[in-house]
N, C-alpha and C positions, 0 to 999 in steps of 0.2 A: 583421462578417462578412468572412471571407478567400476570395477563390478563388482555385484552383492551377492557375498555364498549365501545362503540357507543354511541353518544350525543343520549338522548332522541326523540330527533325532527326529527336526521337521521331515527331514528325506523318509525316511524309515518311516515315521507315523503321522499319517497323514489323517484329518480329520474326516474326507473326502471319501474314507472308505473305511474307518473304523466307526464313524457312529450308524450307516448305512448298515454295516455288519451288524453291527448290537441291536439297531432296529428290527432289521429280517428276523434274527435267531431269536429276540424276546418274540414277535409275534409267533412264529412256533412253537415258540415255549409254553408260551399263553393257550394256543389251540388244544395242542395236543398234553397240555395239561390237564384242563379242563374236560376234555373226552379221558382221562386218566381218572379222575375225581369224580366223575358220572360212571364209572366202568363200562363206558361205550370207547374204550379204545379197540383197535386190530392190534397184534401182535407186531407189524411192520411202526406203527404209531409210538408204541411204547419204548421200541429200539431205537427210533428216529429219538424222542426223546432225551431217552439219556445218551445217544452220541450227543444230539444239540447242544448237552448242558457242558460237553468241552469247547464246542465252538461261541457259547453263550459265557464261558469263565473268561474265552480268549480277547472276545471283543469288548467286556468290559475292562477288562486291564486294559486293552491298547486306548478305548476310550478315555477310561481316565489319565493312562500316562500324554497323551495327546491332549487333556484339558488340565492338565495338573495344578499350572497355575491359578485357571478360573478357579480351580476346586480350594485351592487353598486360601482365595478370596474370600469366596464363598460361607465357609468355615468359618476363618475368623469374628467377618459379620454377623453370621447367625449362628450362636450358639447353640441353640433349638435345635439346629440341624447336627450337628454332632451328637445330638444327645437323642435322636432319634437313629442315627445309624449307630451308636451305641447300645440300641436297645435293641435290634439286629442282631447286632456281632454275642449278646448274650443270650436270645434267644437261639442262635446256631449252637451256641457251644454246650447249652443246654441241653438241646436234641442231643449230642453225643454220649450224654451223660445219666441224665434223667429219662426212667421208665415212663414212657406213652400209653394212651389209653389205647386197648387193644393188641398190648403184650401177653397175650396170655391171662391173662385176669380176668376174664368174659368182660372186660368193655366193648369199649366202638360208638362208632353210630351207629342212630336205628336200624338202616339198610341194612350195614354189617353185620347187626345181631339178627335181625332175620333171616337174611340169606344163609348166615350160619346155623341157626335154628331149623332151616328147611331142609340144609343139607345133613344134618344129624339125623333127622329123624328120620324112622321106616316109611317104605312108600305107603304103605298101609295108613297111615297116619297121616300125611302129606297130602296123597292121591283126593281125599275129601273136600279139601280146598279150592281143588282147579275142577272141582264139578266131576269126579274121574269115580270109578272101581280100582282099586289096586291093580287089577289085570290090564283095565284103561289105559291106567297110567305107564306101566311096563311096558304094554306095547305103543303107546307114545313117546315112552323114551328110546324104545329101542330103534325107531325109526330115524334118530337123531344119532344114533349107534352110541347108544347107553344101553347098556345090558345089565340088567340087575339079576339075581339068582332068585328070588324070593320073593313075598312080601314085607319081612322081614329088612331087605336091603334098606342100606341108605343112598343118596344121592351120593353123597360124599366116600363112599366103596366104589362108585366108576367113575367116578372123575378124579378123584383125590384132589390137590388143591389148586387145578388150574381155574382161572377166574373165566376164561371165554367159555371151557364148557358147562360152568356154570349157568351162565347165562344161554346157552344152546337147550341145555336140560329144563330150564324157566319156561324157553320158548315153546319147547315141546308141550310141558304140561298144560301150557296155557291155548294151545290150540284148538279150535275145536272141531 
């Protein structure tokens, strides 16, 4: 009578619950990305986040170390595919290196350059937009507990640069 070990490394990594992992944590990653990239995240979403992205580095290693072999089928046959995840691993290394739009340069996207425009400028100036009087607007924002001193203020003197009270100050102005 024969019995059959299991390589060591099957025992440890098991397909059964490492692709299961990478599945879950990509779909959160996915969610609470995309509420990141609209600026409709909570502050609980954004920290869910990037803890996710350790438990989203962890399950693709164990995935791939668990499909290693398919993987380096895979590869061989399609060269395409290496040279897609090569284009990848230079566009990461780029990021680390190379200045983005919206370093400080006044780029961005459009949102960006608005919302940044809205919050530079005096409510005085702003306040006309959302249908308001300077004084309107002040006591609109203050109800949101934005305090401005002036007409003169900007948005960006009571919130400095958090993004949620950003969007609370937007809310305000925009109520009617």
């Amino acid at each position: 009578m024969t019995t059959t070990t299991s390589h060591p490394r099957r025992q440890i990594l098991r397909r059964d619950w490492a692709t299961p992992l990478t599945i879950g944590v990509f779909a959160l990653m996915a969610a609470t990305g995309v509420a990141m990239f609209f600026h409709l995240e909570t502050p609980l979403q954004k920290q869910v986040h990037e803890w996710a992205g350790w438990l989203m580095v962890a399950g693709v290693v164990l995935h791939v170390a668990v499909n290693w072999f398919a993987f380096q089928r895979y590869f061989q046959s399609l060269p395409r595919g290496l040279g897609i995840v090569a284009v990848f691993v230079l566009v990461t290394l780029g990021s680390f290196f190379l200045r983005g739009a919206g370093d400080g340069d006044g780029a961005g996207s459009p949102p960006a350059i608005a919302i940044r425009t809205l919050t530079q400028a005096p409510i005085a100036q702003v306040a006309p937009l959302f249908g308001k009087t300077p004084a309107q607007a002040r006591a609109a924002l203050a109800t949101a507990g934005l305090v401005l001193a002036d007409d003169g203020a900007t948005l960006a003197s009571a919130i400095g640069g958090d993004r949620q009270r950003v969007g609370q100050a937007l809310r305000a102005l925009a109520a009617r």
